[in-house]
C-alpha positions as CSV (number, residue, x, y, z in Angstrom):
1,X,0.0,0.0,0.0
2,X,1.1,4.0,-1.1
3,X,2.4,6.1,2.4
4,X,0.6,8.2,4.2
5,X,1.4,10.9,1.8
6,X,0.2,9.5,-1.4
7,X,-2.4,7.2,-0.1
8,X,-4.5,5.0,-3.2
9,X,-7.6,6.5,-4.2
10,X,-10.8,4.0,-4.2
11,X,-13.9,4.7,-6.0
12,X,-16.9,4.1,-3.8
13,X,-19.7,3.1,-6.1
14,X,-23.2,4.1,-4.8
15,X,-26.9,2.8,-5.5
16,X,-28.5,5.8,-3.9
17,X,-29.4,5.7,0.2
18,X,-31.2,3.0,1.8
19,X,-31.4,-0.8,2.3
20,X,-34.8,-1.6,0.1
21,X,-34.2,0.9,-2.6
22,X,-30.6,2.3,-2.9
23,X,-27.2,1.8,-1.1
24,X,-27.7,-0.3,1.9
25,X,-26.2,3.0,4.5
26,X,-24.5,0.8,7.0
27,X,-22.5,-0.7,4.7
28,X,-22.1,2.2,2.4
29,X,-20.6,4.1,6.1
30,X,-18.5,1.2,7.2
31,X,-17.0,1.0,3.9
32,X,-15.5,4.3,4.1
33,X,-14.5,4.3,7.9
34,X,-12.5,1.0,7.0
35,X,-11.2,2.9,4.0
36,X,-10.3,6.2,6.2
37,X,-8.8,3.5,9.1
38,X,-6.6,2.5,6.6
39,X,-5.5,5.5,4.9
40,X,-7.0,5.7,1.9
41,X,-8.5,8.6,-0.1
42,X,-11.9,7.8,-1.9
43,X,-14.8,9.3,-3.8
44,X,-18.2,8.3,-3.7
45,X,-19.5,7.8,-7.2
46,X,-23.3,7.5,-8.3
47,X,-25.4,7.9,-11.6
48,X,-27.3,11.0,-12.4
49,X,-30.3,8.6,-13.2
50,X,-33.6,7.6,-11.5
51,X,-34.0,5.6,-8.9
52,X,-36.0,2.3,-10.0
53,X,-38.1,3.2,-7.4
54,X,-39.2,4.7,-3.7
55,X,-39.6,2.3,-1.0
56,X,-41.1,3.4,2.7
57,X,-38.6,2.0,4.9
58,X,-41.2,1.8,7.8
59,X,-43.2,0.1,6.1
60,X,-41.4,-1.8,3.0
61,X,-43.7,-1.1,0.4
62,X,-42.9,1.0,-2.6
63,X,-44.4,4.3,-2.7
64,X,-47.0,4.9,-5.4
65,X,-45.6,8.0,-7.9
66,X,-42.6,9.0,-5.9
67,X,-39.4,9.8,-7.4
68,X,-35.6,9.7,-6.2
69,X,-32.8,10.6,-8.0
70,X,-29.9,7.6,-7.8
71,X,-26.9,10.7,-7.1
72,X,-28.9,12.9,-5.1
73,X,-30.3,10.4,-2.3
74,X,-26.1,9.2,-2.7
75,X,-24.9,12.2,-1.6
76,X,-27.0,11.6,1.6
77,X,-24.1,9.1,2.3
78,X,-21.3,10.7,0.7
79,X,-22.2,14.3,2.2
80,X,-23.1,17.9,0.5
81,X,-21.3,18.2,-3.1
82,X,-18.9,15.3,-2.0
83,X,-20.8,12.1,-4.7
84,X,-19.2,12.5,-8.0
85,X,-21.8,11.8,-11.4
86,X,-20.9,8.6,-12.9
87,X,-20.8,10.5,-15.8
88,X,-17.5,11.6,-15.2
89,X,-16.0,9.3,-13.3
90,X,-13.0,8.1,-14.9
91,X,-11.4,4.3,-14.2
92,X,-7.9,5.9,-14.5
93,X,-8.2,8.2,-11.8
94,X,-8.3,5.3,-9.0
95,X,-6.4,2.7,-7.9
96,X,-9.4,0.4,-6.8
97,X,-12.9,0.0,-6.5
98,X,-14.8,-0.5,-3.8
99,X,-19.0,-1.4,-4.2
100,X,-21.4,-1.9,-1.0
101,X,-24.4,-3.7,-1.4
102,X,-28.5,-2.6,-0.8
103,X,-31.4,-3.5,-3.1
104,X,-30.4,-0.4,-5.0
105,X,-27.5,-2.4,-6.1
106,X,-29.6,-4.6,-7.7
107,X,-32.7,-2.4,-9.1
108,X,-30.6,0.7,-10.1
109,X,-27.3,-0.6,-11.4
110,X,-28.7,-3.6,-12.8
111,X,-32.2,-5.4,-13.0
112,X,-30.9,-8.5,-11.0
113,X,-33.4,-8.2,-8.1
114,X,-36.1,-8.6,-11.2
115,X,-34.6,-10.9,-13.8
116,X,-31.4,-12.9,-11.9
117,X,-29.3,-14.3,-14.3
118,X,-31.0,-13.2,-17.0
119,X,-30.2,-9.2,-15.5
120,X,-29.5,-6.1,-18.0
121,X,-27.0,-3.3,-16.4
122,X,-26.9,-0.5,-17.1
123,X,-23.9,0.2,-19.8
124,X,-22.4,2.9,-17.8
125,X,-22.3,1.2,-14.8
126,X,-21.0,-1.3,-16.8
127,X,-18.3,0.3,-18.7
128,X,-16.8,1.2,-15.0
129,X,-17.1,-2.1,-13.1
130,X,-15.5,-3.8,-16.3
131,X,-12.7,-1.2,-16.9
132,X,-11.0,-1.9,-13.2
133,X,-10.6,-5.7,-13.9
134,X,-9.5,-4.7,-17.4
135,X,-6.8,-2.8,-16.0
136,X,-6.2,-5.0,-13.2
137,X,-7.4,-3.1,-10.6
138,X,-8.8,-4.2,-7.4
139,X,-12.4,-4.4,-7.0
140,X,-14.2,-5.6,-3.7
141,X,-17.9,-6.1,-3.8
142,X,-19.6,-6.4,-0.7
143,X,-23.7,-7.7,0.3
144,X,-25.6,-8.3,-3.3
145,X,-22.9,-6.1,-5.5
146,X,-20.8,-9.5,-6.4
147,X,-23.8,-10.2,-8.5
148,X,-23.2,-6.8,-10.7
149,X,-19.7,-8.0,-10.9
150,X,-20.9,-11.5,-11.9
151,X,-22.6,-10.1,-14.4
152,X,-20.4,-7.2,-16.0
153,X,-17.9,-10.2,-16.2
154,X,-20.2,-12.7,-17.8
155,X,-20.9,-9.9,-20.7
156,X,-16.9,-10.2,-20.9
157,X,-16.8,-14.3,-21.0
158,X,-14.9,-14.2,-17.6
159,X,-15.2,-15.8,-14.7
160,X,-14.3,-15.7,-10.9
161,X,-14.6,-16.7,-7.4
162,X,-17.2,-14.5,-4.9
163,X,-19.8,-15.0,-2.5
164,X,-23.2,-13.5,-1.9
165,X,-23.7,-15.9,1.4
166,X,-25.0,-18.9,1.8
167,X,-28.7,-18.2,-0.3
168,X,-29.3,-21.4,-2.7
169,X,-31.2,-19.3,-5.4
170,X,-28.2,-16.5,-5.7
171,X,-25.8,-19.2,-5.9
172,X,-27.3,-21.1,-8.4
173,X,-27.6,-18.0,-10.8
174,X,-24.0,-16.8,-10.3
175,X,-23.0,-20.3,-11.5
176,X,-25.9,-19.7,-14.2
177,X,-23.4,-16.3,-15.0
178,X,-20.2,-18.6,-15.3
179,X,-18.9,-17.9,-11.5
180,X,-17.8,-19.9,-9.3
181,X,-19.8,-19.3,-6.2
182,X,-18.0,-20.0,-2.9
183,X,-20.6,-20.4,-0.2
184,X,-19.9,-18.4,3.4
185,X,-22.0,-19.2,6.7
186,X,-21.5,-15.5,8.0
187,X,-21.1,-12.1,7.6
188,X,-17.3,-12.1,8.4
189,X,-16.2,-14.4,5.9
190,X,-14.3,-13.2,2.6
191,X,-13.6,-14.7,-0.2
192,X,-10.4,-13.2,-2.7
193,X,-10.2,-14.4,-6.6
194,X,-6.5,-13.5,-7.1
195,X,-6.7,-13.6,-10.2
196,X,-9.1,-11.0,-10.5
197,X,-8.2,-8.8,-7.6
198,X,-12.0,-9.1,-6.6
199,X,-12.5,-9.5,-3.0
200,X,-16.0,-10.3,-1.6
201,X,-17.8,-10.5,1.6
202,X,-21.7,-11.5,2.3
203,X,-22.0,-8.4,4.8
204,X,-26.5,-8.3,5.0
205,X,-26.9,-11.1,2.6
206,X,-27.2,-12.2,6.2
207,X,-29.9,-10.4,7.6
208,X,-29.5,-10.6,10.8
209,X,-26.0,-10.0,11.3
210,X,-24.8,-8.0,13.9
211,X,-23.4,-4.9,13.0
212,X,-19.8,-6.2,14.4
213,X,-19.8,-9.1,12.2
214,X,-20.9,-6.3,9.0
215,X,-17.8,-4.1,9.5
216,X,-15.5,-7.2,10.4
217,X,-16.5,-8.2,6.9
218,X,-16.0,-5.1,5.5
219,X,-13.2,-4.2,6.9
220,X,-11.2,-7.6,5.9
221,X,-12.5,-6.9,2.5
222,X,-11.0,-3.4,2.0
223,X,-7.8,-4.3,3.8
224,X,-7.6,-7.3,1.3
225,X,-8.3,-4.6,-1.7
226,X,-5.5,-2.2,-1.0
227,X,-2.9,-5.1,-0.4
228,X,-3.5,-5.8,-4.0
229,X,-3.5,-1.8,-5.1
């Protein structure tokens, strides 16, 4: 890892704020404390796009007609002015990339909470996730986001080792992607593909993880990516 005084600079790619419908916030927060405990710069990164939709968090349902926009409820996480538009975020201005997980995730970035295997990203979400492992960059993907990187690397006939847990329907389309699926039975396990640099961890694929358990997930998982930066 860089010293102190050039510390690596992670891209921190967010799905908007909130478990059900955007960036799942614990995560999203423990992600950058383990990043800042280990001296690393970063920049939260979100599209300028639509949420897929509003979800009432007391309640879980969607909200009827409401609208959220993916890099506004992002900068809820990432603080005033401090989220950067995908738009023009550039792969060649970091050193890793880092993804938490929440439904988001999987409604904004990609339709896998809808479709599964069969899941459409969206191309410039793509174009980033795929352009770190192209230039052999260090990628950790964290809760449901292995399952974006399963599938930006089964649109580029690659393969590799990650986890989403233990949950038999998840693994089962991973290997339906090409992956290799590496089951874990809690929320502190990782699991590293050296070849790819990707380094997963199940974090609330377990629901009812203790928040310990999260960030000792987490925080094995970024100290795993910036070895490799």
């Amino acid at each position: 890892m860089s010293q102190a005084h050039n510390p690596p600079k992670v891209a921190v790619l967010l799905a908007g704020c909130g478990h059900l419908d955007g960036a799942e916030v614990r995560e999203a927060v423990l992600t950058l404390l383990a990043l800042d405990q280990h001296g690393a710069a970063f920049q939260c990164i979100a599209p300028n796009a639509p949420q897929f939709h509003v979800v009432n968090h007391v309640t879980g349902e969607p909200v009827p007609g409401a609208q959220r926009n993916i890099l506004e409820e992002s900068s809820r996480i990432a603080r005033l002015g401090q989220c950067l538009d995908l738009a023009q975020a550039r792969v060649q201005d970091y050193d890793a990339l880092v993804m938490p997980g929440g439904y988001g995730v999987a409604k904004n970035h990609c339709s896998f909470a809808f479709k599964g295997a069969e899941a459409e990203v969206r191309p410039d979400v793509a174009a980033f996730v795929r352009g770190f492992f192209a230039s052999g960059k260090p990628v950790g993907a964290i809760c449901i986001a292995p399952a974006l990187v399963a599938l930006a690397l089964h649109q580029a006939a690659d393969s590799a080792a990650l986890t989403l847990g233990n949950d038999a329907g998840c693994a089962a389309a991973m290997r339906q992607l090409g992956q290799q699926h590496e089951n874990t039975p809690n929320a502190r396990d990782i699991v590293i593909d050296e070849a790819h640099k990707l380094v997963t961890t199940p974090a609330y694929m377990f629901d009812d993880a203790r928040l310990s358990d999260v960030f000792t997930g987490i925080e094995r998982c970024v100290a795993e990516v910036l070895k490799r930066v």
